[in-house]
N, CA, C and O atoms as CSV, one atom per row, in Angstrom:
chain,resi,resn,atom,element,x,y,z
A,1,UNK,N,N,-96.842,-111.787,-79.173
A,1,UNK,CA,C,-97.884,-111.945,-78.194
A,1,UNK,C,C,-98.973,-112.829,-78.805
A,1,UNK,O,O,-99.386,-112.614,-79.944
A,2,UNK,N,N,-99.390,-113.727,-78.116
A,2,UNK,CA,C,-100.300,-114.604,-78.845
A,2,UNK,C,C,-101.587,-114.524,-77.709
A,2,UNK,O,O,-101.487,-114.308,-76.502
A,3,UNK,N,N,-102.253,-114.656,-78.141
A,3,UNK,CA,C,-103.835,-115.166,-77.121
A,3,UNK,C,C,-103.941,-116.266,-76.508
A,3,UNK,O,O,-104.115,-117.173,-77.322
A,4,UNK,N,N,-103.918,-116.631,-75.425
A,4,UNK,CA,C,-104.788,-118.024,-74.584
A,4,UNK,C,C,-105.594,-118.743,-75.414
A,4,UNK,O,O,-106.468,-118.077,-75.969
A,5,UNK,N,N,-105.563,-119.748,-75.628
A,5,UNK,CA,C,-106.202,-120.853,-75.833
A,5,UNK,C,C,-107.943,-120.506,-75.684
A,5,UNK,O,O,-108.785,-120.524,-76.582
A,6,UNK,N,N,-108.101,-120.236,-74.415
A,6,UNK,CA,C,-109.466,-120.458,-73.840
A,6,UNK,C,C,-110.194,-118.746,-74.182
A,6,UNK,O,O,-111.371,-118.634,-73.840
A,7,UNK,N,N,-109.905,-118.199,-74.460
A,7,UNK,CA,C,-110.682,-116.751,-75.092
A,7,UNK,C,C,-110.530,-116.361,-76.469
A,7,UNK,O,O,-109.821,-116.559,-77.456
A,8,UNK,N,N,-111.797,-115.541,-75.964
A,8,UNK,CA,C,-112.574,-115.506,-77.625
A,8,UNK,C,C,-111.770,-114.647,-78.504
A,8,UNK,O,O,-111.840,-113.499,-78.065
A,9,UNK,N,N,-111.104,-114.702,-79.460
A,9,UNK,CA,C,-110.399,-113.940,-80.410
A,9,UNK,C,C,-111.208,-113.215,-81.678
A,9,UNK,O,O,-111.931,-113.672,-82.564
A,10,UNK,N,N,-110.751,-111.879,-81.349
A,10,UNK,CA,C,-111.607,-111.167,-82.437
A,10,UNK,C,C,-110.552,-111.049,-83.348
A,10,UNK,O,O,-109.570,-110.521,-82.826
A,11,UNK,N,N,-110.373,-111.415,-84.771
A,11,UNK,CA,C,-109.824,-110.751,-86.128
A,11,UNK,C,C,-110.122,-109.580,-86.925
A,11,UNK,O,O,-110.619,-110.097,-87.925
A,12,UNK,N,N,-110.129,-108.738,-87.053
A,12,UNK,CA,C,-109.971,-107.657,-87.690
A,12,UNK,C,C,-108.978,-107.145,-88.778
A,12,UNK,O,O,-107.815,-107.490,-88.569
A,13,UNK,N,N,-109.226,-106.278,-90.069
A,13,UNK,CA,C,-108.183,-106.360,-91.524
A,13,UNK,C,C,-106.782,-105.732,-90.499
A,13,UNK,O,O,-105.627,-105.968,-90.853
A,14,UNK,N,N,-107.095,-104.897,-89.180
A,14,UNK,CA,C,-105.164,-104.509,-88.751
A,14,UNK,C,C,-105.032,-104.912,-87.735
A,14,UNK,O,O,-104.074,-104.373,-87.180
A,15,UNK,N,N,-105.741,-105.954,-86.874
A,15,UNK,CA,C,-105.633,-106.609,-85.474
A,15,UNK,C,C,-106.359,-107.560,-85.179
A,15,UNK,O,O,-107.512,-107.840,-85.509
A,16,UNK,N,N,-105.299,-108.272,-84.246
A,16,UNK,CA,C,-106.185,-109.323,-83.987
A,16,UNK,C,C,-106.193,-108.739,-82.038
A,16,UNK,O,O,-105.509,-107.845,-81.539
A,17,UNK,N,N,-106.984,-109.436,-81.509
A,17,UNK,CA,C,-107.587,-108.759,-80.159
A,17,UNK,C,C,-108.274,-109.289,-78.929
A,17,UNK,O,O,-109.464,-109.096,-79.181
A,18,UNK,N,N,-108.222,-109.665,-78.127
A,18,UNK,CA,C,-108.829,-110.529,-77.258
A,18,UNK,C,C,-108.911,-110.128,-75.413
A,18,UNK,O,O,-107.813,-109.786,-74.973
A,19,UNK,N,N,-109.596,-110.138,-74.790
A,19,UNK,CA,C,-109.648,-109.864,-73.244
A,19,UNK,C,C,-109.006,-111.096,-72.096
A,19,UNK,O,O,-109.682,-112.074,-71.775
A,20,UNK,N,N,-107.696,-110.863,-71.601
A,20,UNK,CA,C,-107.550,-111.560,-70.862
A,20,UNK,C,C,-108.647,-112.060,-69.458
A,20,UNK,O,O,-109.718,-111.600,-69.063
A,21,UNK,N,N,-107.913,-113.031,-69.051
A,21,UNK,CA,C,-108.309,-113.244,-67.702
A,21,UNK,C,C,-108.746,-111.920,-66.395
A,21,UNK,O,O,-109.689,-111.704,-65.635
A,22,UNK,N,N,-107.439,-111.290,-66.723
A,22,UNK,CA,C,-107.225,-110.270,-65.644
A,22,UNK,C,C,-108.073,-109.088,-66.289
A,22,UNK,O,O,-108.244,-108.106,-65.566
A,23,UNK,N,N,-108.628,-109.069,-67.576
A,23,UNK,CA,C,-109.342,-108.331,-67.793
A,23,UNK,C,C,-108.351,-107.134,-68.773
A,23,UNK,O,O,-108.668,-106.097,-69.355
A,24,UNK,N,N,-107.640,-107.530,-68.683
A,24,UNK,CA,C,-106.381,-106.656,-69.924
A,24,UNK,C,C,-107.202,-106.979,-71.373
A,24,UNK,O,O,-107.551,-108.113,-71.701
A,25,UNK,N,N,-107.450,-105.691,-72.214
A,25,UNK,CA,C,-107.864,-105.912,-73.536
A,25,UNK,C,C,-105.900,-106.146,-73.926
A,25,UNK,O,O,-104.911,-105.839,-73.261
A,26,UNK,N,N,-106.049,-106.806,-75.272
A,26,UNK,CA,C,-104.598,-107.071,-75.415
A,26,UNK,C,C,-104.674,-107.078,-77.513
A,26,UNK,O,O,-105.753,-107.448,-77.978
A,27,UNK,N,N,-104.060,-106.860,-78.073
A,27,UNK,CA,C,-104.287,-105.997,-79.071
A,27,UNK,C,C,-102.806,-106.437,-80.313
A,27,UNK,O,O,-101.770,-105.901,-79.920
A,28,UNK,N,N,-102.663,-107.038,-81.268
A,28,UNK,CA,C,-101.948,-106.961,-82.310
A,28,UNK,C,C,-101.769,-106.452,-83.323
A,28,UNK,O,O,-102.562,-106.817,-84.191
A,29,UNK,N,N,-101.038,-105.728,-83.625
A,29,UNK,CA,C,-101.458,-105.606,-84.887
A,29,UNK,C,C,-100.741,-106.335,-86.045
A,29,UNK,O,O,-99.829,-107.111,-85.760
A,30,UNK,N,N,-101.114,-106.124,-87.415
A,30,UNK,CA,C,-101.088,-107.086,-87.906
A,30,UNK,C,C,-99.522,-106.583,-89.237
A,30,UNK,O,O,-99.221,-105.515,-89.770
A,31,UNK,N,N,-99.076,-107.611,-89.281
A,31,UNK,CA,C,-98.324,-107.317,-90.928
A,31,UNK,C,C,-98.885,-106.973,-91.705
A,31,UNK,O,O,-99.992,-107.486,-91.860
A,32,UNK,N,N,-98.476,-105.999,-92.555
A,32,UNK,CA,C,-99.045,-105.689,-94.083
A,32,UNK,C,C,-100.430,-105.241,-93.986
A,32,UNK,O,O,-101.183,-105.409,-94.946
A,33,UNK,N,N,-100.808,-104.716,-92.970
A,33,UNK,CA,C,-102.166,-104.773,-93.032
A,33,UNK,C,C,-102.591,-103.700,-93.868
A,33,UNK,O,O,-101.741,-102.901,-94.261
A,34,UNK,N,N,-103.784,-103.570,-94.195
A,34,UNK,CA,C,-104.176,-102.713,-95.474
A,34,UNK,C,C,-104.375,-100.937,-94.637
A,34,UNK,O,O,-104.181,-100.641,-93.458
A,35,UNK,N,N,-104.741,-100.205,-95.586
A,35,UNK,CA,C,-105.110,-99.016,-94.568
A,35,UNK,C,C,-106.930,-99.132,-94.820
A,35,UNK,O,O,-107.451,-99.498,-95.873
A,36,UNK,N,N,-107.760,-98.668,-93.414
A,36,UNK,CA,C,-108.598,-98.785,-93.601
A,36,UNK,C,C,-109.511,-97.928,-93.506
A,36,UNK,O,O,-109.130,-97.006,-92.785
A,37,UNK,N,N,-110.649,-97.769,-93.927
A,37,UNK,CA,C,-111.703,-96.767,-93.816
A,37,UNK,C,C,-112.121,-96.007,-92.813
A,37,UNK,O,O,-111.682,-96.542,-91.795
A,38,UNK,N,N,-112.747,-95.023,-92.521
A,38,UNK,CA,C,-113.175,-94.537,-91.386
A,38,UNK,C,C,-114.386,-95.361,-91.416
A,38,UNK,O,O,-114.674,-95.691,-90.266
A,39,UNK,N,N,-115.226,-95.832,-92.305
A,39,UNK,CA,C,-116.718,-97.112,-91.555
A,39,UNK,C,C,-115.751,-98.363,-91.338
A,39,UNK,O,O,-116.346,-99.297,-90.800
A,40,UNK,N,N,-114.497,-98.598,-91.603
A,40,UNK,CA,C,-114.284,-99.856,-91.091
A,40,UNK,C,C,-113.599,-99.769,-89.579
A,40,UNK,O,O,-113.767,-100.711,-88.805
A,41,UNK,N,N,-112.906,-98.732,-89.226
A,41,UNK,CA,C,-112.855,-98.188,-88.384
A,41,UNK,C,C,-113.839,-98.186,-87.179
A,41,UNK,O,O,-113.585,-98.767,-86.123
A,42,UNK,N,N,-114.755,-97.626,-87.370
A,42,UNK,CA,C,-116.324,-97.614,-86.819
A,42,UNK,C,C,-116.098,-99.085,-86.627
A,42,UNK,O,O,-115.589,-99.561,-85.613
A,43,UNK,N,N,-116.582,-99.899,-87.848
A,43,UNK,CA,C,-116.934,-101.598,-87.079
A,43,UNK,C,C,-116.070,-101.581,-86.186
A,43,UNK,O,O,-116.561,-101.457,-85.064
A,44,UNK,N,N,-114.421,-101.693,-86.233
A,44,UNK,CA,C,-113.557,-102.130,-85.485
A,44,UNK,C,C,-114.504,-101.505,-83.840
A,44,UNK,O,O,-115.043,-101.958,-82.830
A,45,UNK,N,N,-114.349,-100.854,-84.178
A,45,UNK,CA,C,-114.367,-99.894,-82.593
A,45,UNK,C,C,-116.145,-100.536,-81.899
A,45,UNK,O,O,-116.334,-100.858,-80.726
A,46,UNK,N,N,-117.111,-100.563,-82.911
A,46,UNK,CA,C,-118.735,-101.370,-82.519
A,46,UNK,C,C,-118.219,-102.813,-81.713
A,46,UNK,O,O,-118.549,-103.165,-80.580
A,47,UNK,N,N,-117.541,-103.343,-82.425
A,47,UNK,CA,C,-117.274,-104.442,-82.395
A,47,UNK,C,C,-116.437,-104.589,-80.659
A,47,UNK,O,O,-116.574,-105.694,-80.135
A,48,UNK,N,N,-115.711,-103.629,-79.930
A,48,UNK,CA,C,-115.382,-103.842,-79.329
A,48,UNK,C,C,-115.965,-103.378,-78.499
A,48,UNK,O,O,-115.662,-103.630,-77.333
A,49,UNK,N,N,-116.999,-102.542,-78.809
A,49,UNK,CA,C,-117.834,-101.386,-77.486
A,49,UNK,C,C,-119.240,-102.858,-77.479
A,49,UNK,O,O,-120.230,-102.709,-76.761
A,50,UNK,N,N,-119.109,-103.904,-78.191
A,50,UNK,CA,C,-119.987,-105.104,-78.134
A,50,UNK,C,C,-119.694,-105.404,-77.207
A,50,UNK,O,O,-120.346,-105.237,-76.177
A,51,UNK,N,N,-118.234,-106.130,-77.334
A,51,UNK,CA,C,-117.692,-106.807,-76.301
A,51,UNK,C,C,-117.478,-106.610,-75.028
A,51,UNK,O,O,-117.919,-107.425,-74.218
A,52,UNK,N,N,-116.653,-105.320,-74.550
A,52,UNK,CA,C,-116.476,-105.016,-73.243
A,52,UNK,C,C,-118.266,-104.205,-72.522
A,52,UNK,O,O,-118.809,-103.894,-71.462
A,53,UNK,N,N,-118.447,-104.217,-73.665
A,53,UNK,CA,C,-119.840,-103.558,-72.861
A,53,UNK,C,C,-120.320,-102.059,-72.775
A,53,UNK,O,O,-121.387,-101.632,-72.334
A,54,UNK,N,N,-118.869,-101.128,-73.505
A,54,UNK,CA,C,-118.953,-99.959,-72.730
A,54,UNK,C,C,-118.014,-99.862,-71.951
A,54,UNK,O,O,-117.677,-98.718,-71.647
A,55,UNK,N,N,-117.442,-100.749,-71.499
A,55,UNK,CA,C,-116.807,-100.815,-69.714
A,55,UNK,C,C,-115.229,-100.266,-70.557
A,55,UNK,O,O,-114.794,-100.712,-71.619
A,56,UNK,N,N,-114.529,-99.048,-69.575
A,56,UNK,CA,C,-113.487,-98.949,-70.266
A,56,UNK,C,C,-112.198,-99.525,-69.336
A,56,UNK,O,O,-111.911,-99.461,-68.140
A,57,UNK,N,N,-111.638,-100.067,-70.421
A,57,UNK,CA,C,-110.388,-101.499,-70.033
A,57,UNK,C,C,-108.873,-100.751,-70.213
A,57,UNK,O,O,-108.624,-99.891,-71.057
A,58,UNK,N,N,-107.851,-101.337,-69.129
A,58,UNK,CA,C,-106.765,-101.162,-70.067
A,58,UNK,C,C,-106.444,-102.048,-70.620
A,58,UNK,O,O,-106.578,-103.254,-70.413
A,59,UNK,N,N,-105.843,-101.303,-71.615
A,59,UNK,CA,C,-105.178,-101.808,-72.890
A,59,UNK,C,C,-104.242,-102.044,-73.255
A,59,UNK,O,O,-103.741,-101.043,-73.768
A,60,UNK,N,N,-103.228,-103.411,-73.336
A,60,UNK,CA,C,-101.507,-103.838,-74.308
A,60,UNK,C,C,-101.888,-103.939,-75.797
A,60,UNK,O,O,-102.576,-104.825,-76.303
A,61,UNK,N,N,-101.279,-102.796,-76.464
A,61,UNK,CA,C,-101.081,-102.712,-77.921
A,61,UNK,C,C,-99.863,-103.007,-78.124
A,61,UNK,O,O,-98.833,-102.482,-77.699
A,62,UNK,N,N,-100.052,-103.973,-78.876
A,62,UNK,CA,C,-98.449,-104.790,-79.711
A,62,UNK,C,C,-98.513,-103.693,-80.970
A,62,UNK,O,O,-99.525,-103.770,-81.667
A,63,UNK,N,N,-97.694,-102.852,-81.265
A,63,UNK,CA,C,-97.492,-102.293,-82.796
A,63,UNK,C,C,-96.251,-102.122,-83.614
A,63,UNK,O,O,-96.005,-101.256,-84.453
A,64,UNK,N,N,-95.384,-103.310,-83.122
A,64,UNK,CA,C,-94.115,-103.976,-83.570
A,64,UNK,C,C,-94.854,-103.710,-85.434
A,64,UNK,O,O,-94.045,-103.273,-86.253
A,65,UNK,N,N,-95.750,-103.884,-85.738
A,65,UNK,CA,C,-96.309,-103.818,-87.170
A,65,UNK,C,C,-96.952,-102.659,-87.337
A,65,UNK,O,O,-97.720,-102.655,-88.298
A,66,UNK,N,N,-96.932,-102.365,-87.151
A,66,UNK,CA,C,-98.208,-100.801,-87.010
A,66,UNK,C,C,-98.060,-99.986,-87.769
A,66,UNK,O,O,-96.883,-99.661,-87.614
A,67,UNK,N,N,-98.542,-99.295,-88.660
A,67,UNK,CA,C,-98.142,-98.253,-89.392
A,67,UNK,C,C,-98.479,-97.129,-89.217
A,67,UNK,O,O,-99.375,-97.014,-88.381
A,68,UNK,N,N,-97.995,-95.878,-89.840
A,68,UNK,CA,C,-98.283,-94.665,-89.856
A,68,UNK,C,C,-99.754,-94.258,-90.535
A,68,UNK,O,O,-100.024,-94.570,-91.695
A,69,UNK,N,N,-100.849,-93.380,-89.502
A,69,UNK,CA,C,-102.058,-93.534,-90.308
A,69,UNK,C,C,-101.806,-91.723,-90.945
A,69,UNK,O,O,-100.774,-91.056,-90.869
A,70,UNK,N,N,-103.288,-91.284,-91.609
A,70,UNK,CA,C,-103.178,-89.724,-91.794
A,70,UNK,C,C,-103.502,-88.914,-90.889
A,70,UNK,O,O,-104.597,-89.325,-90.507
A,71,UNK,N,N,-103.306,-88.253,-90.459
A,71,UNK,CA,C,-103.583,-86.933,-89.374
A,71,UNK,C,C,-104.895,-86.957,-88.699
A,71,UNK,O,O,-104.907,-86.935,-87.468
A,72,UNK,N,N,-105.902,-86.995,-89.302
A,72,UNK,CA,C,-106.875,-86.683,-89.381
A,72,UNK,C,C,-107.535,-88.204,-88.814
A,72,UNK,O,O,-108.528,-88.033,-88.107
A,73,UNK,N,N,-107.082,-89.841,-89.045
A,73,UNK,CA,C,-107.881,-90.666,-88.424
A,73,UNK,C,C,-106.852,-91.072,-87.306
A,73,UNK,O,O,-107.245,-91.931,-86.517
A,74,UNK,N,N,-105.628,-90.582,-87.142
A,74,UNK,CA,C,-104.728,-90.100,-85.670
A,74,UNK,C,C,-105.877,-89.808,-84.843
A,74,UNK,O,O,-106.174,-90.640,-83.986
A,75,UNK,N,N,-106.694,-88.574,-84.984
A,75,UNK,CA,C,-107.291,-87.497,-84.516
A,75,UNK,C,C,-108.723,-88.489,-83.737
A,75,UNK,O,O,-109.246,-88.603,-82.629
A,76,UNK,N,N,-108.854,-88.932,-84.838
A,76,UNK,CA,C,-110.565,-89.747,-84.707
A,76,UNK,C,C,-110.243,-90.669,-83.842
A,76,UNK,O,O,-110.955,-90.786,-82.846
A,77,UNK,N,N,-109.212,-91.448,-84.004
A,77,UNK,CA,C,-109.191,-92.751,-83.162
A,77,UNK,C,C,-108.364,-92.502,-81.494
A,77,UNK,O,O,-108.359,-93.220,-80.494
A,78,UNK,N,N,-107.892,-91.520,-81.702
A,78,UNK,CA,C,-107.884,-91.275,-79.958
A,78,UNK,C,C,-108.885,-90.652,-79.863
A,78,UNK,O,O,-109.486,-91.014,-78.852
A,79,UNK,N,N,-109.508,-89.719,-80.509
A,79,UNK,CA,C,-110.787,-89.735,-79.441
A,79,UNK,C,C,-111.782,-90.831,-79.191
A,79,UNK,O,O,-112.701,-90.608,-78.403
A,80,UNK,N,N,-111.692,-91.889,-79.735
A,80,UNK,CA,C,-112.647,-92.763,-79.944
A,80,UNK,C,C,-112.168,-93.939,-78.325
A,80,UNK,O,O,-112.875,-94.574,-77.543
A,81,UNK,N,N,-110.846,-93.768,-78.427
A,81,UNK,CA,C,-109.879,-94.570,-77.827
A,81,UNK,C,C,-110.164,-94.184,-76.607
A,81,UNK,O,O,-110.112,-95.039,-75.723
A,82,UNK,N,N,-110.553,-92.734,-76.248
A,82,UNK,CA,C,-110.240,-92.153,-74.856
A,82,UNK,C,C,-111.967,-92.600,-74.276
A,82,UNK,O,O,-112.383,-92.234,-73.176
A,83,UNK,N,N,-112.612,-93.249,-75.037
A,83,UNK,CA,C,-113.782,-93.429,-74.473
A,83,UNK,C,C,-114.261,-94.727,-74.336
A,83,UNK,O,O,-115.467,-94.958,-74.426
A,84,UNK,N,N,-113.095,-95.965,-74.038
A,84,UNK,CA,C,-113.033,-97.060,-73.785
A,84,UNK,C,C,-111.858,-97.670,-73.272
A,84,UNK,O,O,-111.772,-98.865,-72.986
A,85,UNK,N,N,-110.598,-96.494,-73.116
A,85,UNK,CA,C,-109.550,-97.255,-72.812
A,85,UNK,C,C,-109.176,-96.286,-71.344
A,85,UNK,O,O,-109.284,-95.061,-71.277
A,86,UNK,N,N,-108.729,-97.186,-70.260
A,86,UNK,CA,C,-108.253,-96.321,-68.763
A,86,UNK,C,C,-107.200,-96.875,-68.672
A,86,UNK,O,O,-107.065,-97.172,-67.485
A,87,UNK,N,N,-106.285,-97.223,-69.287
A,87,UNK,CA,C,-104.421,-97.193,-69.737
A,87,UNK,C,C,-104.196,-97.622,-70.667
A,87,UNK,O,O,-104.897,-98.541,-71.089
A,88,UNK,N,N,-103.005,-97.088,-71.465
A,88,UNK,CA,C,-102.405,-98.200,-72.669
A,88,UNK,C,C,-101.335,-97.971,-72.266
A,88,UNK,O,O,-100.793,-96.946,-71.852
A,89,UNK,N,N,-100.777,-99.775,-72.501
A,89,UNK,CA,C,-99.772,-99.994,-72.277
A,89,UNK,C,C,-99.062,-100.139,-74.370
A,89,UNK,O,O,-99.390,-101.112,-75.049
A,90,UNK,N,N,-98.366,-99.267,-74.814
A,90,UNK,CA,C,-97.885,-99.988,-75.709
A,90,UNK,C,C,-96.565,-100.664,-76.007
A,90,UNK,O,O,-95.540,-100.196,-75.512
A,91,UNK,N,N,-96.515,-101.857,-76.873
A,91,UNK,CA,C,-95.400,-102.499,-76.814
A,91,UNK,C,C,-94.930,-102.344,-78.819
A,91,UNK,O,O,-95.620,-102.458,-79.831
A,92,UNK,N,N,-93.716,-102.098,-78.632
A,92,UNK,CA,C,-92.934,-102.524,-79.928
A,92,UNK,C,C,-91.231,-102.542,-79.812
A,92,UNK,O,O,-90.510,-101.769,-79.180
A,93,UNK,N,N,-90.788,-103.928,-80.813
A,93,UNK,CA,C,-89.460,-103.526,-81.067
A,93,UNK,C,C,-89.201,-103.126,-82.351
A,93,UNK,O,O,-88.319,-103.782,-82.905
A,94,UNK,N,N,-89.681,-102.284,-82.966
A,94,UNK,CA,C,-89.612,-101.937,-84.415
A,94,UNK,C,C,-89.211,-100.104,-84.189
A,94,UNK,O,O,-89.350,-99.520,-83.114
A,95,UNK,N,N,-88.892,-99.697,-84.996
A,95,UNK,CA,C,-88.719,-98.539,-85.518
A,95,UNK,C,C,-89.506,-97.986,-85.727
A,95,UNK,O,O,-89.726,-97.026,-84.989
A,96,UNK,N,N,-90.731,-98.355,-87.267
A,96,UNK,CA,C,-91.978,-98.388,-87.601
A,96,UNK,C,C,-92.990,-98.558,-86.150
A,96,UNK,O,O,-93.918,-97.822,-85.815
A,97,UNK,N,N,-92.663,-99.318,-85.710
A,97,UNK,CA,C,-93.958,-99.277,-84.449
A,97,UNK,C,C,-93.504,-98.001,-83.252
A,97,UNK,O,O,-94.398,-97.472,-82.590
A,98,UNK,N,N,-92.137,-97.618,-83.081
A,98,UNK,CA,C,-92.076,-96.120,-82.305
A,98,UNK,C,C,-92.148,-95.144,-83.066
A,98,UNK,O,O,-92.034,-94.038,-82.538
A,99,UNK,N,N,-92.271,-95.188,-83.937
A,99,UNK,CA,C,-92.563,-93.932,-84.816
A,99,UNK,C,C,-94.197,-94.019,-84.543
A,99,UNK,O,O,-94.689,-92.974,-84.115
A,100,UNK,N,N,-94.837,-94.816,-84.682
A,100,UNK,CA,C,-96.145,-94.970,-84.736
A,100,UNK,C,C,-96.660,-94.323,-83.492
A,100,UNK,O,O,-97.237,-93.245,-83.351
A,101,UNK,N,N,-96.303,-95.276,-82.587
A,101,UNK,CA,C,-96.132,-94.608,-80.908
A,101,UNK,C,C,-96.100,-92.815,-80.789
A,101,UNK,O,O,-96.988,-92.019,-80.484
A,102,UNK,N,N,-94.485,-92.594,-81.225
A,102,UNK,CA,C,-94.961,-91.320,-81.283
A,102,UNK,C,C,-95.450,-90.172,-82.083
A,102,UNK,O,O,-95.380,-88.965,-81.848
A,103,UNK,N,N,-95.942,-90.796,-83.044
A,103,UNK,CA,C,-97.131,-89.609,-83.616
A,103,UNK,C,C,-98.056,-90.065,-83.122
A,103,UNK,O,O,-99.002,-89.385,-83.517
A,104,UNK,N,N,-98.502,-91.030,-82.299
A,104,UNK,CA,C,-100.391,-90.547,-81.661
A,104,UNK,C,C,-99.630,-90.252,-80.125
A,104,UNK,O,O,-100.517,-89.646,-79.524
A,105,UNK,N,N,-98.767,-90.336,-79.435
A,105,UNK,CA,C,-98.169,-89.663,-77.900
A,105,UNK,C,C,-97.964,-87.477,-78.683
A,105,UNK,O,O,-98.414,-86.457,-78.160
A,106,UNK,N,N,-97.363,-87.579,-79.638
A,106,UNK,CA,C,-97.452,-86.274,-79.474
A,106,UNK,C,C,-98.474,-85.404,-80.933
A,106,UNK,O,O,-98.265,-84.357,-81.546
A,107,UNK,N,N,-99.331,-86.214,-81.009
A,107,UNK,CA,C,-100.615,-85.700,-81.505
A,107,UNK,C,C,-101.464,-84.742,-80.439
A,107,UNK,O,O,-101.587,-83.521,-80.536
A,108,UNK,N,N,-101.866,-85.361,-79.685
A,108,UNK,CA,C,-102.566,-85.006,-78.605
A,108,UNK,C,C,-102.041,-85.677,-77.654
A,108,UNK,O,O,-101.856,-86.855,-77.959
A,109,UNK,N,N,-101.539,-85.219,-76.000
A,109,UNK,CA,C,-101.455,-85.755,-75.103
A,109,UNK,C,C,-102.379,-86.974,-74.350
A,109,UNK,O,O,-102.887,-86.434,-73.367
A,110,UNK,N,N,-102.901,-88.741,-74.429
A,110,UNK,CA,C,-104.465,-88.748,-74.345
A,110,UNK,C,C,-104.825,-88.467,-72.819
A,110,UNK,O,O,-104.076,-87.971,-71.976
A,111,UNK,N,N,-105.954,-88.836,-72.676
A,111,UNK,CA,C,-106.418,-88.317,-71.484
A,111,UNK,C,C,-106.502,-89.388,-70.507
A,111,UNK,O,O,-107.340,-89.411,-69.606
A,112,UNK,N,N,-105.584,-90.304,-70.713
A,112,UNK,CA,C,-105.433,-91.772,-70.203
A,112,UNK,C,C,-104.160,-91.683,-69.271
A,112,UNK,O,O,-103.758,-90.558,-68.972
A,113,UNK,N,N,-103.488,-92.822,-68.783
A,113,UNK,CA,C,-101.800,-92.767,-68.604
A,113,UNK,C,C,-101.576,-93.918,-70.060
A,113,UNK,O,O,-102.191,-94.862,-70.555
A,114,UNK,N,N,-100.563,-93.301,-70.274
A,114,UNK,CA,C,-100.100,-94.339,-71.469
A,114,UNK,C,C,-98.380,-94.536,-71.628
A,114,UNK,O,O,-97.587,-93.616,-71.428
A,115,UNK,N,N,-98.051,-95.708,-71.965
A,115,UNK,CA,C,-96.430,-95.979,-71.415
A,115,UNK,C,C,-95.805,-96.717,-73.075
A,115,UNK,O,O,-96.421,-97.538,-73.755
A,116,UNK,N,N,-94.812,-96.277,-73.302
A,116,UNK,CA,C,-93.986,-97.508,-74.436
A,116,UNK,C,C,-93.277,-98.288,-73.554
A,116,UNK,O,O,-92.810,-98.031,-72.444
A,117,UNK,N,N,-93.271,-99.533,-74.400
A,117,UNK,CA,C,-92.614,-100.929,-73.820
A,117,UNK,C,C,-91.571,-101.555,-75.149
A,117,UNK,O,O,-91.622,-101.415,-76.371
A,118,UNK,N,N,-90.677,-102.265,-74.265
A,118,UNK,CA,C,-90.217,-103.290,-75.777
A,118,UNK,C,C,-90.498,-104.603,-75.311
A,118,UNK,O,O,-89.967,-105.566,-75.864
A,119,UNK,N,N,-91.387,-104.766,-74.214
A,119,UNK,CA,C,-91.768,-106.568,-73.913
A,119,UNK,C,C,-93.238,-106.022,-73.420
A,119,UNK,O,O,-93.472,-104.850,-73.123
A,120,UNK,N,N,-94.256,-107.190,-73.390
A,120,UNK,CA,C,-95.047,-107.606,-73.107
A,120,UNK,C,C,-95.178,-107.573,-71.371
A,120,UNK,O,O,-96.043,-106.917,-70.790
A,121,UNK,N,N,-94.531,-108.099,-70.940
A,121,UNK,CA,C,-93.910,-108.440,-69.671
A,121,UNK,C,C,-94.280,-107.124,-69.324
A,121,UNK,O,O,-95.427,-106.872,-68.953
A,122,UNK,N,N,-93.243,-106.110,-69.431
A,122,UNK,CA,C,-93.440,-105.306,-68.375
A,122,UNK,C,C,-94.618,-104.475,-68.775
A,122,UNK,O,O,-95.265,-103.967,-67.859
A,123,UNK,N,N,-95.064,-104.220,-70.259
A,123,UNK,CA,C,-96.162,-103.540,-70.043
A,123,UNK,C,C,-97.491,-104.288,-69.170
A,123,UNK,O,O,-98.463,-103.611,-68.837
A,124,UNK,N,N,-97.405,-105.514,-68.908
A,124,UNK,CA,C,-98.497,-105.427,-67.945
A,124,UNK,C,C,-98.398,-105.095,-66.838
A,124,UNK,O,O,-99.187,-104.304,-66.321
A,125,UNK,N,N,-97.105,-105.786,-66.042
A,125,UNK,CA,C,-97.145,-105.264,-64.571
A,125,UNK,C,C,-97.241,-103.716,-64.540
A,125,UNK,O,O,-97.477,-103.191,-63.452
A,126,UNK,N,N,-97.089,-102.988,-65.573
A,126,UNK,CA,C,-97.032,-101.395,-65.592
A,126,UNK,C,C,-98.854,-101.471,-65.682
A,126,UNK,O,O,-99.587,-100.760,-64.995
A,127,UNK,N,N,-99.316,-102.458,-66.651
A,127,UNK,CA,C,-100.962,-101.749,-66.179
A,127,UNK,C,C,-102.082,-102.779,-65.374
A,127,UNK,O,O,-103.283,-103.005,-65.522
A,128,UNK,N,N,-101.100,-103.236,-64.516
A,128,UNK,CA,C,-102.316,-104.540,-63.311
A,128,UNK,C,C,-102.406,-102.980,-62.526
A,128,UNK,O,O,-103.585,-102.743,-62.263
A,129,UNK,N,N,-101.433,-101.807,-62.065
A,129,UNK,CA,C,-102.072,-100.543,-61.367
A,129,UNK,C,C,-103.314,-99.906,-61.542
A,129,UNK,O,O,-103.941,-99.254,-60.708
A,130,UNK,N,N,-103.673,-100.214,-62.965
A,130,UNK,CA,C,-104.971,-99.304,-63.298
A,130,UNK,C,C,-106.184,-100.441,-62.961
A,130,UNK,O,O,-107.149,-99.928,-62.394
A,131,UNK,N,N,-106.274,-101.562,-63.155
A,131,UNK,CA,C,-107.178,-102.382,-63.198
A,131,UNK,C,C,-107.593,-102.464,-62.250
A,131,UNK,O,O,-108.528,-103.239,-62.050
């Protein structure tokens, strides 16, 4: 999944991230990426409550790369998640990225609708419903 040309791309140490046209936040994550702090965490998340405003978006998470985090920032980041995101769509063809998938699907149920994908494609037409 790559970004449009014409919007603003945020980089981050495990994603890169950007708001479509249609208003889809849309979300990569990254190879090798490092594991990161709970204050870097925080930025990540400032950084995007900058951008959308507050306003909560749905969301395509690519986590074809994604790794397994610890229990405990599982815990933090859906709740953090459930207070800016009104669908995720996630996408992976990896192993590593459904495993990922499902330890935060059966961590906590979120309080969103949330779907796995193995294309891009259909996770959006699955979330132009919420928008």
């Amino acid at each position: 999944m790559e970004p449009p040309k014409h919007v603003e791309v945020h980089e981050h140490l495990t994603s890169t991230w950007w708001i479509e046209d249609d208003g889809i936040l849309c979300s990569v994550s990254k190879k090798g990426a490092p594991d990161i702090s709970r204050e870097q965490s925080l930025e990540q998340l400032a950084d995007l409550n900058r951008v959308t405003g507050g306003k909560k978006m749905c969301m395509l998470l690519e986590i074809t790369y994604g790794k397994p985090s610890k229990r405990e920032d599982r815990e933090f980041i859906a709740a953090e998640l459930a207070k800016v995101i009104k669908a995720l769509a996630l996408v992976s063809n990896s192993a590593l990225g459904k495993m990922v998938a499902n330890l935060f699907f059966n961590l906590k149920p979120p309080s969103y609708p949330t779907k796995m994908f193995t294309n891009d494609h259909d996770a959006r037409e699955w979330l132009r419903q919420y928008l």
